[in-house]
C-alpha positions in Angstrom: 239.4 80.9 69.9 236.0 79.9 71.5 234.4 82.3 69.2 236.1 81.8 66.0 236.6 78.1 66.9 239.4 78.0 63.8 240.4 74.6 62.2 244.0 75.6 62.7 246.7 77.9 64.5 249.6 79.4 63.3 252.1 80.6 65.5 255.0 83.0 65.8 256.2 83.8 68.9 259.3 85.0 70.7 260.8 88.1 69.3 259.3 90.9 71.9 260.8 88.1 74.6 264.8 88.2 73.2 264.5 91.9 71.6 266.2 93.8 74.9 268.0 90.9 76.4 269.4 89.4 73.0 270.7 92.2 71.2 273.7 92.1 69.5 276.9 91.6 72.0 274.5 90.6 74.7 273.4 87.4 73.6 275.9 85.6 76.3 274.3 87.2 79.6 272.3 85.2 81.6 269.4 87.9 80.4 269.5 86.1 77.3 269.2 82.5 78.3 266.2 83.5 81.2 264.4 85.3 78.0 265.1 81.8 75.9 263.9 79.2 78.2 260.7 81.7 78.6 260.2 81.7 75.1 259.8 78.0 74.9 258.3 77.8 77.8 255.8 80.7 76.4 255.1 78.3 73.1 254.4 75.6 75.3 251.8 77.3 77.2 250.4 78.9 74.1 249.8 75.6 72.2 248.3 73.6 75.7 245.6 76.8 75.7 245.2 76.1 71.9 244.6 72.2 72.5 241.7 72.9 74.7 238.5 70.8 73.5 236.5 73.4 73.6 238.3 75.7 70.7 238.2 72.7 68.5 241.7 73.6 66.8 242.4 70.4 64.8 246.1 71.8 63.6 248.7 73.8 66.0 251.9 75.2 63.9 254.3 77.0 65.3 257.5 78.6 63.2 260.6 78.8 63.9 262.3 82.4 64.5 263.5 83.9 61.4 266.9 85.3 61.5 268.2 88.5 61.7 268.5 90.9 58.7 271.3 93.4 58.4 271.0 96.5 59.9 270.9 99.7 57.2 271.6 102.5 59.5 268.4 104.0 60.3 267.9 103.7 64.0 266.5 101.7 65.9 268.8 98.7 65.1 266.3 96.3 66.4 268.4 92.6 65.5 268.5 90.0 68.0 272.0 88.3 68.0 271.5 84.9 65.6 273.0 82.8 68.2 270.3 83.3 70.4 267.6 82.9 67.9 269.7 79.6 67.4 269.6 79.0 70.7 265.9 79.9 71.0 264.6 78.2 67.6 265.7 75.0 69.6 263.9 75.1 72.5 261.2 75.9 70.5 261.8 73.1 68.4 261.9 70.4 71.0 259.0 72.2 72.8 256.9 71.7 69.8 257.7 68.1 69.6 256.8 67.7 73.1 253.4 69.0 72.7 252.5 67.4 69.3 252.3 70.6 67.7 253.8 71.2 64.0 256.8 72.6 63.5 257.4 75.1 60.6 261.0 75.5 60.6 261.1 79.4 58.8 264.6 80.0 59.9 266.9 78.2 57.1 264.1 79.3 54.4 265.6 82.9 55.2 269.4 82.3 55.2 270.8 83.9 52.2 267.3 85.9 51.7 268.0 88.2 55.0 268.6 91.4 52.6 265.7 90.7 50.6 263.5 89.5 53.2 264.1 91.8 56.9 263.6 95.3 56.7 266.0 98.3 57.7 265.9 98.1 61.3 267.0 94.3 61.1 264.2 92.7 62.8 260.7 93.0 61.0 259.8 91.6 57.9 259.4 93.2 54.0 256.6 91.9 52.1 258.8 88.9 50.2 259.4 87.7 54.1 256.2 88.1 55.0 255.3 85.9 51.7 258.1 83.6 52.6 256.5 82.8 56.0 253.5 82.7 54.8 254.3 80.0 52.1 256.1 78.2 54.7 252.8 77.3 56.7 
């Protein structure tokens, strides 16, 4: 940021945070919520550094977390259970209200498109997703 000084920010954040704790027919431990209020928590943080004068970033926007695809099979099945990225996208959501930050809400721009937009292991993106999140910023 001090080097690039960018006009704008574009954050996605959270997945790493949930991957372990969240997985599918964990998502109720208490694991799952620790790793959730962290990942807000995390946002918040990251757009406060991004606000510093000094970088000069005029426009923060954070995304929502895109939900899982299916899973084809091919190990690892790396999904994180929806209800925790439910869970998650709202503390994210009210986090980025809190801090005056724009929210690009990604997550219902997937539904129906999970197929077409996750790849095999259920939790990164094919190119159509990564053009869907993209024209969502």
């Amino acid at each position: 940021l001090a080097k690039e000084k960018p006009g704008a920010v574009l954050l996605l954040e959270g997945y790493n945070n949930l991957l372990f704790p969240c997985a599918f027919g964990v998502s109720g431990s208490q694991a799952c919520s620790e790793a959730i209020t962290a990942v807000g928590f995390g946002i918040r943080d990251l757009i406060r550094i991004v606000k510093r004068p000094e970088y000069g970033v005029r426009y923060i926007l954070v995304s929502t977390l895109t939900p899982p695809g299916p899973f084809l099979g091919i190990p690892p099945d790396r999904r994180i259970a929806n209800d925790a990225i439910v869970r998650a996208n709202t503390g994210i959501t009210n986090m980025v209200r809190s801090e005056g930050a724009t929210l690009v809400d990604t997550y219902p721009k997937f539904i129906g498109h999970e197929a077409e937009y996750t790849d095999q292991d259920g939790l990164h993106l094919r190119p159509a997703g990564y053009q869907a999140l993209a024209d969502s910023f």
